[in-house]
N, C-alpha and C positions, 0 to 999 in steps of 0.2 A: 336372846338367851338360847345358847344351844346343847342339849342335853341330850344324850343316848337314851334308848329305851331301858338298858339297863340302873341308869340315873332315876329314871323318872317311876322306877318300880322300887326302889329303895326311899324313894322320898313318901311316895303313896304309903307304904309301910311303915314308915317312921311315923305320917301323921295318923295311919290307925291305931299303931300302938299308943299314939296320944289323946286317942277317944274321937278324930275324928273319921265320918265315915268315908268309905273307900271312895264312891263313884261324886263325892264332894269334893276330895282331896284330888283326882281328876281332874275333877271341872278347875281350880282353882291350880294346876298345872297349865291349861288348855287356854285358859285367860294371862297366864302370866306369860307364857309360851304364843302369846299372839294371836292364837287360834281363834274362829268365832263359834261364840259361843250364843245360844239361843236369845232371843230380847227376851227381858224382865217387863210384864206391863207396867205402864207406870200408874196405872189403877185398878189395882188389886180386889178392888172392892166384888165381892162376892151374890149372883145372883139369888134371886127368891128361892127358888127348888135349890140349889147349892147350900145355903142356908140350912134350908129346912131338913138335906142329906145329912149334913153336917151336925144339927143339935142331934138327931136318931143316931147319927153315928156314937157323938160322946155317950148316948146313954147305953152304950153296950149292944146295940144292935148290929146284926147282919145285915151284907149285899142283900140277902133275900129277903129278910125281915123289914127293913127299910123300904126294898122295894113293895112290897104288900100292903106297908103302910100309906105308901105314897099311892099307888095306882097304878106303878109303873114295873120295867121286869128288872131283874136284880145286874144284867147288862150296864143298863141306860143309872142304875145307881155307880154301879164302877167308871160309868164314860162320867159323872158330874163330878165324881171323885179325884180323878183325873184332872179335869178342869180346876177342882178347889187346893190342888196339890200342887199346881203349876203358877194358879197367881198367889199361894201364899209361898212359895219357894222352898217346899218340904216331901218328903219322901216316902212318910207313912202316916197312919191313923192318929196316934198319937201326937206326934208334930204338929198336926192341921189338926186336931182340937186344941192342945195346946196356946198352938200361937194366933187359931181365929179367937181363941177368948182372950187373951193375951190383949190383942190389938180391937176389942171391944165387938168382934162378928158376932155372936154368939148371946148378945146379952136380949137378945127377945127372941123367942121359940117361930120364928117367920113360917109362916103357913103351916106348921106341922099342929096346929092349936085345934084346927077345922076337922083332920084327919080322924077315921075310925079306927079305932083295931079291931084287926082280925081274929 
């Protein structure tokens, strides 16, 4: 498939104006266009601290607040974040709670049960 730049910036726009996101409609140019594109793990499944970033996250918590929760600095909360955003295939906060309860991550509070607050 061979398509100009200006082709392929009209398509990206046609599927934001249809609600999907820009750097998705991208990626799904770059895979149809040949390109490689990053591997998907094929088990997604979610560490113990990633988990436990995760449940703090849905309940309305901050990088910082999380981190304070956990022991950890609010960095090392963005670098798990990161990680739980790449094996659930999502792009922001909402998405990755969303789809880790979605897909049953989320249905026990993993290690965040021990933690104190600050």
């Amino acid at each position: 498939m061979s398509t100009t730049l200006l082709d392929q910036d009209a398509v990206v726009r046609a599927a934001v104006a249809g609600g999907a996101c820009a750097p998705c409609a991208r990626l799904v140019l770059a895979i149809v266009a040949g390109a490689a594109a990053a591997p998907v793990p094929d088990d997604p499944l979610l560490t113990e601290r990633e988990q436990a970033v995760l449940v703090l996250l849905e309940r309305g918590l901050t990088a910082a607040q999380i981190g304070r929760r956990l022991g950890i600095s609010a960095a090392t909360v963005r670098k798990h974040l990161e990680h739980v955003y790449a094996k659930l295939g999502v792009h922001d906060r909402l998405s990755a709670t969303r789809d880790a309860r979605r897909r049953g991550l989320l249905q026990v509070d993993v290690g965040v049960t021990a933690v104190t607050t600050l």
